[in-house]
C-alpha positions, 0 to 999 in steps of 0.5 A: 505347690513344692513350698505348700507339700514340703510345708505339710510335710514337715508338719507332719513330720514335727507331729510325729516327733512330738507324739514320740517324745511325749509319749515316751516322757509320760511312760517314764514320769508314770514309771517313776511315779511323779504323779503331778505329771498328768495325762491331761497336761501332756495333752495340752501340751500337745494340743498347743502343739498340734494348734500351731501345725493347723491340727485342733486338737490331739486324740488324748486317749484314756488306754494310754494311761500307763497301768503297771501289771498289778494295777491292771490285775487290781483293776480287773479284780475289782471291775469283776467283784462290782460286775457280780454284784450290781448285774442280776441276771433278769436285767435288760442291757438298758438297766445293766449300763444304768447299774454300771453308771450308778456304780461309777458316779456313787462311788467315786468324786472329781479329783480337783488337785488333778493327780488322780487320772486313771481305772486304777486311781479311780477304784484305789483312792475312789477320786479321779477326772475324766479320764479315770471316770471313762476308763473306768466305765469303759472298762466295765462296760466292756467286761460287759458285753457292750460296743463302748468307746471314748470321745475326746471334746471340750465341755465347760471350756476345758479338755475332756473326755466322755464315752459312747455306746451302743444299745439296741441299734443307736449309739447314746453318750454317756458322761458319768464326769459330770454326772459325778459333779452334779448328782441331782442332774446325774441321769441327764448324762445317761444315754443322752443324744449327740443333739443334747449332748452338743448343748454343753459338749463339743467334740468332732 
C-alpha cells in the first residue's frame, strides 16, 4: 500500500513540475516571439507526459494563450467594433450567437502551417486553429452576455478544441473549427447536442 501511495505521488509530483516547466517555457518563447513554438505542441507534449503517469490527456486551455497588453486591447477593440455591428437590438439570444458564429467562420480560414493560434492572430492575419477559432468565440460571446466555456477533446484523430453554451436552460456545443473548414456543413456545428456532437467529437 506504501509502494502504491508513494507511486502516485511521485506522479503527482513529476505532473506538477512539468506543468510548471512547460508553462513557464511557453511564456518565454511568446514573449520572444518564436511563434513556430505553439500551444498545441506544448500540449502534446504534455499529453505524452501526463499519458505515462495514467492521465489521458492535459487540459490545454485557450486563455492560456499568452496576449501582450496591446494585443489584448487590439482584441477587444475589434470584438467591440464586430459586436456593434452584426448584434441588432431586436435579435433573440438564439440569433445573436448565430451572427457571432457566422462572424467567426466568414471571416477567418484554418491555419495549416500551425503558427497562428490565438483571438489576436485570428482577427490580425485573419488565419488561426482551434484554439484561436475558440478564443475568439469565446471572447465575443462573453462580451455578450452568454455562460460560454471551452471543451478540450479529440476530433479527426487529433488535438482540439471547441466551445460549450448555454441558451435558454440547455447547454449545446459549438464548433466554428470545422464549421470553418467546410462551409456548406457549416451550421451542423451550430448548438449542436452532446449525442451528435460525439458521432465526430470525443471529449470526457
Amino acid at each position: 500500500m506504501k509502494n502504491k501511495l508513494d507511486k502516485n505521488l511521485r506522479g503527482m509530483l513529476f505532473l506538477g513540475l512539468t506543468l510548471v516547466m512547460a508553462s513557464s517555457f511557453t511564456q518565454k518563447i511568446y514573449s520572444l516571439g518564436v511563434k513556430e513554438k505553439t500551444r498545441e505542441s506544448v500540449a502534446q507534449a504534455l499529453s505524452i507526459a501526463g499519458e505515462k503517469i495514467g492521465y489521458r490527456r492535459i487540459n490545454l486551455d485557450p486563455r492560456l494563450v499568452a496576449l501582450t497588453g496591446e494585443e489584448l486591447k487590439y482584441v477587444n477593440l475589434n470584438i467591440d467594433i464586430a459586436l456593434k455591428t452584426i448584434i441588432k437590438p431586436e435579435h433573440t439570444d438564439r440569433e445573436k450567437l448565430k451572427v457571432i458564429y457566422d462572424y467567426v467562420v466568414e471571416n477567418l480560414t484554418y491555419d495549416y502551417s500551425t503558427v497562428n493560434n490565438s483571438a489576436y492572430q485570428a482577427l490580425k492575419q485573419r488565419r488561426t486553429m482551434c484554439a484561436g477559432y475558440s478564443q475568439l468565440f469565446y471572447l465575443m460571446s462573453k462580451k455578450a452576455g452568454f455562460d460560454v466555456s471551452y471543451v478540450i477533446g479529440e476530433a479527426g484523430n487529433d488535438l482540439h478544441i471547441w466551445n460549450k453554451i448555454k441558451l435558454g436552460e440547455d447547454y449545446y456545443y459549438i464548433d466554428t473549427t470545422w464549421a470553418s473548414k467546410d462551409k456548406a456543413k457549416r451550421y451542423e456545428y451550430f448548438l449542436i447536442d452532446a449525442n451528435s456532437l460525439s458521432k465526430t467529437h470525443t471529449w470526457k
